[in-house]
PAVO-891704 format. One record per residue: residue number from 1; residue in one letter; x, z, y of N, C-alpha, C, O in turn. Coordinates in Angstrom, 2 decimals. Each point is the difference from the previous one (the first is absolute). Layout:
(NUM, "a", (X, Z, Y), (X, Z, Y), (X, Z, Y), (X, Z, Y))
...
***
This chain:
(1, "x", (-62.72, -3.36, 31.61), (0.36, 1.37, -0.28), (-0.91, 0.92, 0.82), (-0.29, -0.16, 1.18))
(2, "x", (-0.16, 1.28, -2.14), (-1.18, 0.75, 1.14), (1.19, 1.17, 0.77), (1.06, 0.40, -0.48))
(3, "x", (-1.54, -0.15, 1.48), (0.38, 1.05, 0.74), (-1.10, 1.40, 0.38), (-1.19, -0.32, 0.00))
(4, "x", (1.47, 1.66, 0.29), (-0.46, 0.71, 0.26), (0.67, 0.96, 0.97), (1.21, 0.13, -0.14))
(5, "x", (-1.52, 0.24, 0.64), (-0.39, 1.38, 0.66), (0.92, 0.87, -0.36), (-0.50, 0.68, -0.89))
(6, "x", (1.65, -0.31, 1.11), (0.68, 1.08, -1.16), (-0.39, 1.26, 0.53), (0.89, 0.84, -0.08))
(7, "x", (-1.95, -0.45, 0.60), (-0.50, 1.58, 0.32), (-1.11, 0.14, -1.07), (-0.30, 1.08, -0.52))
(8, "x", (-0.24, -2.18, 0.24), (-1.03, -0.23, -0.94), (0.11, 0.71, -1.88), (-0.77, 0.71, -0.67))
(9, "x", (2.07, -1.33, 0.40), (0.73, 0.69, -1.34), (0.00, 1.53, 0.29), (-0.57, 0.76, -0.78))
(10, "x", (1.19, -0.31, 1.86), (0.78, 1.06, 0.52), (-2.19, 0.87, -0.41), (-0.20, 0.58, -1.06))
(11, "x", (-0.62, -0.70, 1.82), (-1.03, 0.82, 0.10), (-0.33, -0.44, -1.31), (-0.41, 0.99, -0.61))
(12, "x", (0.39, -1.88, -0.03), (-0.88, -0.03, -1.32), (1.18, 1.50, -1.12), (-0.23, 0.86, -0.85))
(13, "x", (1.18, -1.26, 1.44), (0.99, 1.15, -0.97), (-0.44, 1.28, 0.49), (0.13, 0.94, -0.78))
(14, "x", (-0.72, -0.66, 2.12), (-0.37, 1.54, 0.09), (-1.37, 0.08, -0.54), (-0.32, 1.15, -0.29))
(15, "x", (-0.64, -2.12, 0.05), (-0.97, 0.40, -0.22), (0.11, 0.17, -1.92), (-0.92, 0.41, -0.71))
(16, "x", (1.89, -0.72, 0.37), (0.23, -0.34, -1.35), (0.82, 1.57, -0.48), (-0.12, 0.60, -1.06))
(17, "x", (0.83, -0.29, 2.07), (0.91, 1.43, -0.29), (-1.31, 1.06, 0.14), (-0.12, 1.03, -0.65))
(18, "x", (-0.65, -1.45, 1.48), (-1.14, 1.19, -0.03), (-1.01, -0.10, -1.60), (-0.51, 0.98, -0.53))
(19, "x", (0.41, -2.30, 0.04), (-0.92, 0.43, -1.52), (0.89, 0.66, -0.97), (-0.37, 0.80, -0.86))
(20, "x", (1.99, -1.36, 1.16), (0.76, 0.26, -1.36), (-0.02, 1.23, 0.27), (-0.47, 0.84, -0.76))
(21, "x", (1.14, -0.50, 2.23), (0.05, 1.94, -0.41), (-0.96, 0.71, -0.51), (0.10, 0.98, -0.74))
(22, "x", (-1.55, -1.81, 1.36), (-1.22, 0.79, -0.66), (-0.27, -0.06, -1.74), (-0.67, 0.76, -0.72))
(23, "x", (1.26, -1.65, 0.46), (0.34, -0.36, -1.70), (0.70, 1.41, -0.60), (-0.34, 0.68, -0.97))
(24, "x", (1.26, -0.52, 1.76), (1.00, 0.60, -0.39), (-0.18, 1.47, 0.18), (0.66, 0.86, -0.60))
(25, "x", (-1.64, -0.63, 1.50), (-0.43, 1.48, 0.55), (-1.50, 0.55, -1.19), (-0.14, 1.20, -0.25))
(26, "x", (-0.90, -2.34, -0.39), (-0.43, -0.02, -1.00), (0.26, -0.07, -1.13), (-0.92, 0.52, -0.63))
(27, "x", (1.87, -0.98, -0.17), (0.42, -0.91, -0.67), (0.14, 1.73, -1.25), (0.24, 1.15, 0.37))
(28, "x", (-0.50, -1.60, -1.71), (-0.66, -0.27, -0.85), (-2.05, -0.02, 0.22), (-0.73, 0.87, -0.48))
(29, "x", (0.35, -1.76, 1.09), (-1.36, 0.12, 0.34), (-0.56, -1.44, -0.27), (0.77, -0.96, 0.02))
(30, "x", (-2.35, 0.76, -0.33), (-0.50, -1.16, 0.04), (-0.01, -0.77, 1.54), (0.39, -1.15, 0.19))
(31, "x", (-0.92, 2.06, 0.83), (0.95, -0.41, 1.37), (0.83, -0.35, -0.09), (-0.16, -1.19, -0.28))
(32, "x", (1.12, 1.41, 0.32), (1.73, -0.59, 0.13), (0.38, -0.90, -0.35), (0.91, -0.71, 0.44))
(33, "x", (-1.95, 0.56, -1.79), (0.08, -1.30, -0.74), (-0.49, -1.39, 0.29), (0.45, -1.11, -0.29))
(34, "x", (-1.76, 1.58, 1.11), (-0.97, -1.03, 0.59), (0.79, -0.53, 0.98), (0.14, -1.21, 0.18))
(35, "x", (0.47, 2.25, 0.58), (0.63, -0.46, 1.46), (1.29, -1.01, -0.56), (0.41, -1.07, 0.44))
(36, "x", (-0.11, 1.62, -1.22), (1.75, -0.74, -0.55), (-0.49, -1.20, -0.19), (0.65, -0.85, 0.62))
(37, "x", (-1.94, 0.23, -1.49), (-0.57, -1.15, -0.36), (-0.30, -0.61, 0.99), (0.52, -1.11, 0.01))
(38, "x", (-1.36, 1.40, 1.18), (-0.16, -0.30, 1.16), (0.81, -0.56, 0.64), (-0.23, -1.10, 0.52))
(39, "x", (1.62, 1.89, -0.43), (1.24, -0.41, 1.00), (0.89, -1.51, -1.19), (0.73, -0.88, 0.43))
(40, "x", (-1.11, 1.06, -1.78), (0.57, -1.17, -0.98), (-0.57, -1.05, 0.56), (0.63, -0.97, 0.41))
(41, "x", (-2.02, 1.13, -0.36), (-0.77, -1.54, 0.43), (0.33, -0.40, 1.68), (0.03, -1.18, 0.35))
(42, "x", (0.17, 2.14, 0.46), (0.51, -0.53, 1.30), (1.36, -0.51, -0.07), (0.08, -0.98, 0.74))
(43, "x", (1.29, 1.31, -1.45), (1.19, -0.17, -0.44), (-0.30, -1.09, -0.49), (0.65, -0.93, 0.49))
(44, "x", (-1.91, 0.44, -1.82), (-0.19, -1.49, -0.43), (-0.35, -0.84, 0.57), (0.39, -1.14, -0.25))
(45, "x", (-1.33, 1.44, 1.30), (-0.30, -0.93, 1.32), (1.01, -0.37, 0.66), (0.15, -1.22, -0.01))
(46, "x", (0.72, 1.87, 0.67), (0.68, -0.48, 0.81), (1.49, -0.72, -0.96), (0.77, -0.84, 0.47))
(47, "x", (-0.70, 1.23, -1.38), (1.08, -0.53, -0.68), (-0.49, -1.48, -0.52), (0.89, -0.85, -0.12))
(48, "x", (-1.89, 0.57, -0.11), (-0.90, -1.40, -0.67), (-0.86, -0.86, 1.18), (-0.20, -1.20, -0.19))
(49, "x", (-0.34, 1.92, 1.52), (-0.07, -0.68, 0.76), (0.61, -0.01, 1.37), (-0.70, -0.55, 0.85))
(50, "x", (1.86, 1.05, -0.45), (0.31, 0.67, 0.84), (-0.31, 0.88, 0.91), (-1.19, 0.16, 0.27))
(51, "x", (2.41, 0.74, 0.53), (-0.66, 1.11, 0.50), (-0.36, -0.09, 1.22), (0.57, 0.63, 0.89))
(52, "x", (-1.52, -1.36, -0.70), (-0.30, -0.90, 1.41), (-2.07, 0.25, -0.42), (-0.95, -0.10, 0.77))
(53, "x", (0.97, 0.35, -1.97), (-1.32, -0.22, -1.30), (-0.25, 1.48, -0.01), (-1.09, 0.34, -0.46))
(54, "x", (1.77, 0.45, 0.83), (-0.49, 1.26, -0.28), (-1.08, 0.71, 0.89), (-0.18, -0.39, 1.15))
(55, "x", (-0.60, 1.54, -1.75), (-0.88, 0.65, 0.94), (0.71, 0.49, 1.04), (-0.45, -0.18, 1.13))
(56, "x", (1.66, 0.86, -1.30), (0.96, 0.63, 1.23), (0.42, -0.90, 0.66), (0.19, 0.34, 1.16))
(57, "x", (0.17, -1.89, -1.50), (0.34, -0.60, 1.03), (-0.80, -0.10, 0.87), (0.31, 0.16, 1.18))
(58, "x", (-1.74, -0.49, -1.66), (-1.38, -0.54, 0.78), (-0.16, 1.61, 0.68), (-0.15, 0.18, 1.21))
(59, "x", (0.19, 0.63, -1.94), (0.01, 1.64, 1.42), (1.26, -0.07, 1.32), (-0.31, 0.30, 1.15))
(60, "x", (1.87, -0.78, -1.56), (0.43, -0.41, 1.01), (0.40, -0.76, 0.92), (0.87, 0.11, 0.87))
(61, "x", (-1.96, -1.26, -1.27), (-0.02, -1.01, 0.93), (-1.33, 0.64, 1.24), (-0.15, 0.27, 1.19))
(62, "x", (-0.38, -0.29, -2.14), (-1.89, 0.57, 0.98), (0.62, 0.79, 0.25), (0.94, -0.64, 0.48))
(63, "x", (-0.54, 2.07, -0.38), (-0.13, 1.41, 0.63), (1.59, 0.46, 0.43), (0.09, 1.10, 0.54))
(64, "x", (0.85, -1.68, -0.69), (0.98, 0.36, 0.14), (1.14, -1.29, 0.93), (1.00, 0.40, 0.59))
(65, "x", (-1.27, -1.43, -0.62), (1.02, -1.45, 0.16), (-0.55, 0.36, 1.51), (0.95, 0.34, 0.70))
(66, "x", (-2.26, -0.31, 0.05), (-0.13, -0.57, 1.02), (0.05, 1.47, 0.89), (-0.15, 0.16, 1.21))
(67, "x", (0.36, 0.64, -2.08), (0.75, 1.19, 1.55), (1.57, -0.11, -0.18), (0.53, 1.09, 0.23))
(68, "x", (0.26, -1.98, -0.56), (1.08, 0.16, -0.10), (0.96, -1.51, 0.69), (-0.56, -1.09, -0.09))
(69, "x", (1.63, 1.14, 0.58), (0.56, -0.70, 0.63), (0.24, -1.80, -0.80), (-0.49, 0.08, -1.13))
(70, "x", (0.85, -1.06, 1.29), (0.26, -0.79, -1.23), (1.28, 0.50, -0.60), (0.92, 0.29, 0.77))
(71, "x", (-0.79, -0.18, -1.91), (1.07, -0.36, -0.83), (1.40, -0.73, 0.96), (0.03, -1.04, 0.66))
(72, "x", (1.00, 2.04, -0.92), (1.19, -0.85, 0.42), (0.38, -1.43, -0.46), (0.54, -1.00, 0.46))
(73, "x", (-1.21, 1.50, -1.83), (0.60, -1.43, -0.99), (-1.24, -0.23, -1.50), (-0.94, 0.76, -0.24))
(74, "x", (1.20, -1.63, -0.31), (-1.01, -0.10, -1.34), (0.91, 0.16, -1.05), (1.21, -0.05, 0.20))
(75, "x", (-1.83, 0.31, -1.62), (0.68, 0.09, -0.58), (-0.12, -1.00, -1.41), (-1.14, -0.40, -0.20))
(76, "x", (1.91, 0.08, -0.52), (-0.75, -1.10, -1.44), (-1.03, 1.06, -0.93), (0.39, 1.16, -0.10))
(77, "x", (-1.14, -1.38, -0.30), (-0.93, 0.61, -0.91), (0.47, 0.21, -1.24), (-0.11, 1.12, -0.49))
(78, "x", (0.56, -1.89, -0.02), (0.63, 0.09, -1.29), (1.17, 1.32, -0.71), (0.25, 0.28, -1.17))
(79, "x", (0.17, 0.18, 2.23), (0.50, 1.27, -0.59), (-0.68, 1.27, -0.32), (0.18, 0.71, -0.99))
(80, "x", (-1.13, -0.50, 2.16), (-1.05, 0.94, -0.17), (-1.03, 0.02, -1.16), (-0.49, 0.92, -0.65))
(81, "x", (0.31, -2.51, 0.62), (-0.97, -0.45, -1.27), (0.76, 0.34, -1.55), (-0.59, 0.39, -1.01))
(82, "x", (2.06, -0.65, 1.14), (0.57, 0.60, -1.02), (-0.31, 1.77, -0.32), (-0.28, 0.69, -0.98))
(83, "x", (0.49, -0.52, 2.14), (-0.08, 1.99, 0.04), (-0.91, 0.33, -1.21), (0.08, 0.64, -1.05))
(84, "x", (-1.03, -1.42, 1.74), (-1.71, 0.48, -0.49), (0.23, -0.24, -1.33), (-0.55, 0.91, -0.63))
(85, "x", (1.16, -1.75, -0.19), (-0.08, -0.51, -1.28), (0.91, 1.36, -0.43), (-0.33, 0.60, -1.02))
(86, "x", (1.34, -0.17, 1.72), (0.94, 0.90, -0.42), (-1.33, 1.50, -0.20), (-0.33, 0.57, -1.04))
(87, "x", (-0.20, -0.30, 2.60), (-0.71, 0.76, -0.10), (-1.21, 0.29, -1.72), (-0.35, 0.94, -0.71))
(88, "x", (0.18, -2.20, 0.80), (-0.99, -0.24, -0.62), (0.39, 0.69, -1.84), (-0.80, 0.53, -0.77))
(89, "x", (2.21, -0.79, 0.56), (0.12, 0.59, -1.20), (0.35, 1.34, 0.05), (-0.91, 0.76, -0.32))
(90, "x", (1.73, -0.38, 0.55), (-0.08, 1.51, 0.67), (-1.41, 0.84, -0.15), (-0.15, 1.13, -0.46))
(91, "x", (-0.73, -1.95, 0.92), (-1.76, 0.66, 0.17), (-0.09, -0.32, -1.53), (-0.43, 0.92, -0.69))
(92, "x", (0.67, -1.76, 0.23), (-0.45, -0.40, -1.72), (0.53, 0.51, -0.81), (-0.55, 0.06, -1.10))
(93, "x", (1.93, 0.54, 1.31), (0.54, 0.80, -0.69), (-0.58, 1.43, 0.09), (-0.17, 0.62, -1.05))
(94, "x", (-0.23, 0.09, 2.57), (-0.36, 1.22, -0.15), (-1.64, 0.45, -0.43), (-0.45, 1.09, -0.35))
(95, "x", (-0.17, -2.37, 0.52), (-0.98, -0.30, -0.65), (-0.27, 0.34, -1.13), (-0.77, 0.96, 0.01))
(96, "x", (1.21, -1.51, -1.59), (0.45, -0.24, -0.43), (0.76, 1.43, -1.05), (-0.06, 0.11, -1.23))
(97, "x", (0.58, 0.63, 2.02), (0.67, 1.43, 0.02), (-0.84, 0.76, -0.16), (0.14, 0.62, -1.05))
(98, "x", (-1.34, -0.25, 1.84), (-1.08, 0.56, 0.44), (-1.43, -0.18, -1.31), (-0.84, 0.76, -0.48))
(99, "x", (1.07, -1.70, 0.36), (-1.20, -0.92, -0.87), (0.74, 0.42, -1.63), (-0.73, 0.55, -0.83))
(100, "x", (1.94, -0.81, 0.53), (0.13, 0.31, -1.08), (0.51, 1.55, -0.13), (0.97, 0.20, -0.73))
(101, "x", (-1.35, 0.51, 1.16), (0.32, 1.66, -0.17), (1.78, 0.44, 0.09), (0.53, 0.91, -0.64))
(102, "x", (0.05, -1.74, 1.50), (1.54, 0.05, 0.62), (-0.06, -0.22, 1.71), (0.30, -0.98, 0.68))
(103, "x", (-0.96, 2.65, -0.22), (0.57, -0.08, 1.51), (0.97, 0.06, 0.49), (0.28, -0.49, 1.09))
(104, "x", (0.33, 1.02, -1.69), (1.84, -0.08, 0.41), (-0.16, -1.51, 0.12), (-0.40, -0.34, 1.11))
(105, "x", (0.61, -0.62, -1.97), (-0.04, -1.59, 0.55), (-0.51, -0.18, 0.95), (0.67, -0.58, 0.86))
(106, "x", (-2.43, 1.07, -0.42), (-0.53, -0.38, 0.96), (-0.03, 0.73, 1.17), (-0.86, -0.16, 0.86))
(107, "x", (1.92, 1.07, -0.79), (0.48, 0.49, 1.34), (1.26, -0.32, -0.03), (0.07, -0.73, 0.98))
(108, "x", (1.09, 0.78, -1.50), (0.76, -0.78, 0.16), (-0.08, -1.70, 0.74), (0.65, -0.25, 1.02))
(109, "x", (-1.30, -0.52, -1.53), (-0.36, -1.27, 0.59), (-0.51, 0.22, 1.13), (0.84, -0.06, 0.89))
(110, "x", (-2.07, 0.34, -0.46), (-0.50, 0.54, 0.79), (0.65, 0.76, 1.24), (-0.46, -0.14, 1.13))
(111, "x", (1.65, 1.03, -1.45), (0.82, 0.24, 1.43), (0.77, -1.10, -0.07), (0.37, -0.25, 1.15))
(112, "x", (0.15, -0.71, -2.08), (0.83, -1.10, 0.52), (-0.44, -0.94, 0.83), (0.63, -0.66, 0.82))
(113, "x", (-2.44, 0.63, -1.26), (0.11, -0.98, 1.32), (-0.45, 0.66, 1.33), (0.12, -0.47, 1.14))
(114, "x", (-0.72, 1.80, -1.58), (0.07, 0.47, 1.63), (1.19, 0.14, 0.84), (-0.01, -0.01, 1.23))
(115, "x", (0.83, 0.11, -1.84), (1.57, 0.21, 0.70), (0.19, -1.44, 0.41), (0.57, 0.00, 1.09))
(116, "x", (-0.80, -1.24, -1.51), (0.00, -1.24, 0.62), (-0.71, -0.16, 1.03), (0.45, -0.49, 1.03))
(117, "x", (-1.80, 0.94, -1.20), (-0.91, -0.04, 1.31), (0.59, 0.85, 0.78), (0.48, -0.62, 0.96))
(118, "x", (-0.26, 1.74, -0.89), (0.35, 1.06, 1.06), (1.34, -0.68, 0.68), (-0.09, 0.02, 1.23))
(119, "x", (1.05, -0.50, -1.61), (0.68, -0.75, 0.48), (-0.53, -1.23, 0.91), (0.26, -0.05, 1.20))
(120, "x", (-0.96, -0.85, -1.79), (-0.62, -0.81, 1.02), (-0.36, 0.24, 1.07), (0.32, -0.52, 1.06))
(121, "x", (-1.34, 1.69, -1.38), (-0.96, 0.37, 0.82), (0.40, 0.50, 1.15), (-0.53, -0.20, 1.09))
(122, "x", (1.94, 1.20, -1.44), (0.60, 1.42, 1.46), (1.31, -1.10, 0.26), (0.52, -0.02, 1.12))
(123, "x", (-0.19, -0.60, -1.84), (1.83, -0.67, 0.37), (-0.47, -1.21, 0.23), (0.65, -0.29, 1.01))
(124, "x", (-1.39, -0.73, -1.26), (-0.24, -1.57, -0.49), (0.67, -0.70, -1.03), (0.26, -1.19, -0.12))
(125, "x", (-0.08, 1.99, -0.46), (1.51, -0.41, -1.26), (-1.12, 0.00, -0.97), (-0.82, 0.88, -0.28))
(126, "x", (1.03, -2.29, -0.23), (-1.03, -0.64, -1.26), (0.86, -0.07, -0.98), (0.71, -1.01, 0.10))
(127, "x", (-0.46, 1.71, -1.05), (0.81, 0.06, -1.04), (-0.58, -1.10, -0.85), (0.81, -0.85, -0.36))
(128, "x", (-2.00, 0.70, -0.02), (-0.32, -1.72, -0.45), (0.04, -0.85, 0.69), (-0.79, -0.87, -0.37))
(129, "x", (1.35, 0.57, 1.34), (0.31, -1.01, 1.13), (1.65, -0.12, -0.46), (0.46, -1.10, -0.31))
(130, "x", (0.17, 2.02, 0.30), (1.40, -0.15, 0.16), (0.40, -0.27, -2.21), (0.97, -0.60, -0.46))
(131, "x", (-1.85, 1.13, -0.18), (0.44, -0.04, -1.33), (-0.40, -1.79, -0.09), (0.60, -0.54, -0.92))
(132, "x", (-1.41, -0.28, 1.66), (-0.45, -1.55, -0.17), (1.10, -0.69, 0.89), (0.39, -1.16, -0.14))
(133, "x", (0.14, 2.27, 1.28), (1.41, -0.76, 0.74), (1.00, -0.90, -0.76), (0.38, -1.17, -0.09))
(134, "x", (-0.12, 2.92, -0.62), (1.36, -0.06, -0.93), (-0.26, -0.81, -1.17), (1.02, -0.65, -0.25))
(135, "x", (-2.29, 0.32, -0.85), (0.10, -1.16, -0.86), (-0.10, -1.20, 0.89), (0.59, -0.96, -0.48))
(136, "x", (-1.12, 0.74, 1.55), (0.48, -1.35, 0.44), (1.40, -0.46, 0.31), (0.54, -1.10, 0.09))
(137, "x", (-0.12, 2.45, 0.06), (1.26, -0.64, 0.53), (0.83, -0.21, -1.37), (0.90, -0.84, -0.02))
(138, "x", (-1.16, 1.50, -0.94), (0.55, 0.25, -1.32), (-0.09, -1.67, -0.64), (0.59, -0.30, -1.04))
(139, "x", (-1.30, -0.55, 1.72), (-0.40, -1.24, -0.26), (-1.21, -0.46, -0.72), (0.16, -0.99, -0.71))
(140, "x", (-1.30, 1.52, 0.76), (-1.24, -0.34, -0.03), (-0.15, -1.46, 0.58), (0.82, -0.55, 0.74))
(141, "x", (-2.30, -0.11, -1.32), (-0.02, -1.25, 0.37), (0.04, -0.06, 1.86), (0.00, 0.93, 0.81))
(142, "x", (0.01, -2.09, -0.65), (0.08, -0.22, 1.40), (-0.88, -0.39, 1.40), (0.13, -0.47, 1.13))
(143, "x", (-1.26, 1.08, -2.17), (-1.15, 0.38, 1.57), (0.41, 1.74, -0.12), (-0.36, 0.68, 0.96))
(144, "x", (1.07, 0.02, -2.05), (-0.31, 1.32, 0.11), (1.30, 0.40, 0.92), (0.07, 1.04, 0.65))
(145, "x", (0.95, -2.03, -0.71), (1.01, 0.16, 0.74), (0.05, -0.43, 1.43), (0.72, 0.54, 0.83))
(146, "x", (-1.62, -1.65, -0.57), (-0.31, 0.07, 1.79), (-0.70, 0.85, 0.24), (0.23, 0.34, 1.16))
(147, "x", (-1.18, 0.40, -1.71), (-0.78, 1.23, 0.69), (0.97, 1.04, 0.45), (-0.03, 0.67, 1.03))
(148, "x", (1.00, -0.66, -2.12), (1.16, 1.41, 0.42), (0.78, 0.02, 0.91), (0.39, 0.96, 0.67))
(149, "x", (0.07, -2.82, -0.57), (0.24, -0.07, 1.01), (-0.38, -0.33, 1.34), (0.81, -0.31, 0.87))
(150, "x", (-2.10, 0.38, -0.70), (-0.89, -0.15, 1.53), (-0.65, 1.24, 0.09), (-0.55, 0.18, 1.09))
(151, "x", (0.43, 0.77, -1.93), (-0.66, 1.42, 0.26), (0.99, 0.73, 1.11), (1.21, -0.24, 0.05))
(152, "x", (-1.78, 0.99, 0.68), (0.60, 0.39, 1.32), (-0.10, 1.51, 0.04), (-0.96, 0.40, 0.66))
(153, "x", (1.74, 0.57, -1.22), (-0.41, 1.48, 0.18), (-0.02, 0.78, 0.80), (1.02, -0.01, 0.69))
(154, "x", (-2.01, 1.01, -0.33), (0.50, 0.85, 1.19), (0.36, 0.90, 0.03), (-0.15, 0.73, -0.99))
(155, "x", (0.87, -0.24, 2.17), (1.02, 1.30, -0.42), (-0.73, 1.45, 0.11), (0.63, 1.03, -0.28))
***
């Protein structure tokens, strides 16, 4: 089971609340659009190879991990890696919105998942962390149900 860093999720969600708002502060624009596509393929990265694979992780390991204390605790990867998949449609949907001449869709989507990130990011509350909790516990197969139950949250 991989483990991470749980400050690691937490900064990739602020650096992620900073493109969406900028989505959202452009948005009906070919900018907004590029960036939204941009943030889809980082959301597909980390959802397909985990978020351990991402450019932001590799920015907060190098520039950010080693001015900072260790980690109280690690965390399982697999919920966060869910996020991203969550993230990831959200971006495809507002995508999508944008691309087919329906911004209302693609701002709509688009603050939904910034409101997920912004949560991560200012609270640590991974709303795709806790929506992969609750189907495990709902009885998902049973590697998805030891992750839920060895994931360790912080307050």
């Amino acid at each position: 089971m991989s483990q991470l860093d749980p400050r690691s999720p937490q900064f990739t969600a602020a650096l992620t609340s900073l493109v969406l708002a900028t989505v959202l502060l452009l948005a009906p624009s070919p900018v907004a659009t590029g960036l939204l596509a941009g943030q889809a393929a980082l959301f597909g990265l980390g959802a397909v190879r985990g978020v351990s694979s991402t450019p932001t992780a590799w920015l907060f390991r190098r520039l950010v991990r080693p001015r900072l204390a260790p980690p109280a605790h690690l965390e399982d990867a697999a919920p966060p890696r869910f996020a991203q998949g969550v993230g990831l449609g959200f971006a495809i949907v507002g995508l999508l919105g944008f691309l087919a001449g329906a911004p209302v869709v693609g701002l709509v989507a688009t603050g939904l998942a910034l409101s997920a990130a912004v949560l991560n990011a200012v609270f640590g509350f991974c709303l795709g962390c806790e929506i992969y909790l609750l189907a495990a516990r709902a009885g998902l197969p049973s590697t998805v149900r030891q992750a839920a139950h060895t994931t360790r949250r912080t307050a």
